[in-house]
C-alpha positions as CSV (number, residue, x, y, z in Angstrom):
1,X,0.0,0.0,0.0
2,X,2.6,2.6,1.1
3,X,5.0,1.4,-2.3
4,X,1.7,2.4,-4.3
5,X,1.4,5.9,-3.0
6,X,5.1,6.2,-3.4
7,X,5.1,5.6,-7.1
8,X,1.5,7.8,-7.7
9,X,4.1,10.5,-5.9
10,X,6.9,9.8,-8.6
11,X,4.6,10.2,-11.5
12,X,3.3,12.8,-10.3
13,X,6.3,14.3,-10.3
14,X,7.7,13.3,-13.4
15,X,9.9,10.7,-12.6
16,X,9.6,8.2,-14.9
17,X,13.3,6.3,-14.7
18,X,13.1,5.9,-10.8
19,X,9.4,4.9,-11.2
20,X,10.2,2.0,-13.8
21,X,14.0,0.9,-11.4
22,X,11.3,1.0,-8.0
23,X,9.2,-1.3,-9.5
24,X,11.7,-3.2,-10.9
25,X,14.0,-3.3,-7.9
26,X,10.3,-4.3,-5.5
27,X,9.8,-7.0,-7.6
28,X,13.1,-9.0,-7.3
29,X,13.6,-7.2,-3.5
30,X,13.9,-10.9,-2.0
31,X,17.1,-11.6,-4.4
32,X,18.6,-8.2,-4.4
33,X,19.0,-6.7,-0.8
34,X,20.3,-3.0,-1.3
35,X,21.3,-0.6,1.4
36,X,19.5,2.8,1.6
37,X,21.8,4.6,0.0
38,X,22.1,1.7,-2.6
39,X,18.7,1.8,-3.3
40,X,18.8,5.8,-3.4
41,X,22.1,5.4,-5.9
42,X,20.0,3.3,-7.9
43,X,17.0,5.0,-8.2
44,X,18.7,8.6,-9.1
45,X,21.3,6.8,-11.6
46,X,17.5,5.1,-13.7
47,X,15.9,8.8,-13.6
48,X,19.3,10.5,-15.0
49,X,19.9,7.3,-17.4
50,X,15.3,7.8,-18.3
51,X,16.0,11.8,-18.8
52,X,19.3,11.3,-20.6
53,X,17.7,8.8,-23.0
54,X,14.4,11.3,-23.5
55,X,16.8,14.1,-24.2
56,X,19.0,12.5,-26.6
57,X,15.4,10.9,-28.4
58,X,14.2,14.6,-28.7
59,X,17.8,16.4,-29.8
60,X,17.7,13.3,-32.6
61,X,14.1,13.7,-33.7
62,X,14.2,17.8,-34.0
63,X,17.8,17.2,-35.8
64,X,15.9,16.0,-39.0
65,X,18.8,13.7,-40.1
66,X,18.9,12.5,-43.9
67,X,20.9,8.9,-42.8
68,X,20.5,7.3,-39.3
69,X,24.8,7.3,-39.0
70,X,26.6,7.2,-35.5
71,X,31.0,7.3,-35.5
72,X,31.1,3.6,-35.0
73,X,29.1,3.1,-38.6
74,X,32.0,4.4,-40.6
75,X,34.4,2.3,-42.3
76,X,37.8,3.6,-42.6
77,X,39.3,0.8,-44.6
78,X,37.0,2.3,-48.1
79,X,39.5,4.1,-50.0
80,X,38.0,7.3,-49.2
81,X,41.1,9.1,-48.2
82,X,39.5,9.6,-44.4
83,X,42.1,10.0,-42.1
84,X,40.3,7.6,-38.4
85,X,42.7,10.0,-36.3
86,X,41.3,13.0,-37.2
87,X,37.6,11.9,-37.5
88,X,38.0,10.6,-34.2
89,X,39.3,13.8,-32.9
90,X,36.4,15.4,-33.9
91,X,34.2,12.9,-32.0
92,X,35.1,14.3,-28.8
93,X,32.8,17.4,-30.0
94,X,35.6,20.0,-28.4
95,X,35.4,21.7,-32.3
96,X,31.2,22.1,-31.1
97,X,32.5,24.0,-27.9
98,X,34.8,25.8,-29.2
99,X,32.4,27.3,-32.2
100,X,34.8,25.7,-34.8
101,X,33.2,24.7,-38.1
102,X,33.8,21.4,-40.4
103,X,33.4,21.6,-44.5
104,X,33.4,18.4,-45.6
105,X,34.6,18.0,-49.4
106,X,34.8,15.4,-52.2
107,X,33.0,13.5,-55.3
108,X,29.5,12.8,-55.5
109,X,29.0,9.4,-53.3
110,X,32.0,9.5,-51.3
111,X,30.0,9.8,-48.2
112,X,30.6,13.4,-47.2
113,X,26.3,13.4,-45.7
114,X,26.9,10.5,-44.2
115,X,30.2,11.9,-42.5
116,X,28.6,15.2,-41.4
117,X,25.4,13.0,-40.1
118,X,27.6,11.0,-38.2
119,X,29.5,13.9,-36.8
120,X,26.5,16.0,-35.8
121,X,24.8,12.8,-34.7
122,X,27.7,12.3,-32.0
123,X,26.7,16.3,-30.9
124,X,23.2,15.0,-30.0
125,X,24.9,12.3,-28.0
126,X,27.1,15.1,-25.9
127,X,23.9,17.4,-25.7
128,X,24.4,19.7,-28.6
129,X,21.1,21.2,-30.3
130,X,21.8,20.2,-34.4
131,X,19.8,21.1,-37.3
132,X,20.3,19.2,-40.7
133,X,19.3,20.6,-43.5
134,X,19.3,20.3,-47.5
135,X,21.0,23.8,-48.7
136,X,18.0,23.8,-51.6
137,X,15.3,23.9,-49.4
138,X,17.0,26.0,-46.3
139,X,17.5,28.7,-49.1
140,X,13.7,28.5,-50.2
141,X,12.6,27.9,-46.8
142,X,14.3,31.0,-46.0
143,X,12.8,32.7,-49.3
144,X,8.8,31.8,-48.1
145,X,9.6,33.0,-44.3
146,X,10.7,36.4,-45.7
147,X,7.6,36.8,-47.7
148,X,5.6,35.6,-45.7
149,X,7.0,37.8,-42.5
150,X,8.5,35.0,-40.4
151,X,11.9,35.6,-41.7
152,X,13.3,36.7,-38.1
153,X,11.6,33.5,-36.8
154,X,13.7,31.3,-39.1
155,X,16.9,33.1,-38.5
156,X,16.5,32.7,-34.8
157,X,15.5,29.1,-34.8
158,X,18.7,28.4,-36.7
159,X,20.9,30.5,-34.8
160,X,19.6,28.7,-31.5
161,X,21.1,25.7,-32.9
162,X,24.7,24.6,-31.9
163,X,25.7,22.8,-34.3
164,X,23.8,23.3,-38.4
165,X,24.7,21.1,-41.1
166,X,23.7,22.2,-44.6
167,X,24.3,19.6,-47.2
């Protein structure tokens, strides 16, 4: 009765993640003795792990990628003249942080979209607000919202990103 009441209380506050690791943890309680500031831990490390996981859903989803691509997906061994130091270097997202921008160049198919999807991708992963967009229909886009008035609207949307990727 009083477990009931204390997961009405989580919902109502919003936490989902130590909600779903209560329940969990109640359930197999006579394996799984924890202290109380085990059980605490655990609780607090499912609600950060339930918000992170939201978080990075949303920053994903409002991204608008062309190519589901993460670091790990590309193959360095395609003779594509990619150097794995560097692109690894650039996972760390310290060129995101330090306002640094990235042009990726080369022929038609050589996986430049993929590249900058993977790249922007790993932002989302470290928290980083990312817009991807096709340059075609950023510069119409931008063409309708100053005709139609909402031009200042557009510009600030994109400048409230932290990372933009225009392919």
């Amino acid at each position: 009765m009083n477990n009931q009441s204390t997961i009405e209380k989580m919902h109502q506050m919003k936490l989902y993640g130590m909600v779903r690791a209560f329940k969990s943890t109640m359930e197999v309680a006579v394996k799984a003795s924890f202290t109380p500031d085990e059980m605490l831990s655990h609780l607090v490390d499912a609600e950060w792990d339930e918000r992170y996981n939201r978080k990075l859903t949303r920053l994903v989803r409002d991204a608008r990628f062309r190519y589901q691509a993460s670091i790990e997906q590309i193959d360095f061994q395609l003779s594509r003249n990619l150097d794995k130091n560097e692109i690894l270097r650039f996972s760390d997202c310290a060129w995101i942080r330090e306002k640094k921008d990235i042009i990726i160049t080369g022929p038609t198919g050589a996986g430049k979209s993929f590249l900058a999807t993977a790249l922007a991708h790993q932002g989302c992963i470290y928290g980083f607000k990312v817009l991807y967009m096709n340059c075609a229909k950023l510069l119409s886009q931008l063409k309708i919202s100053k005709a139609d008035g909402t031009y200042v609207r557009e510009l600030a949307k994109i400048q409230n990103q932290d990372v933009l990727v225009i392919d």
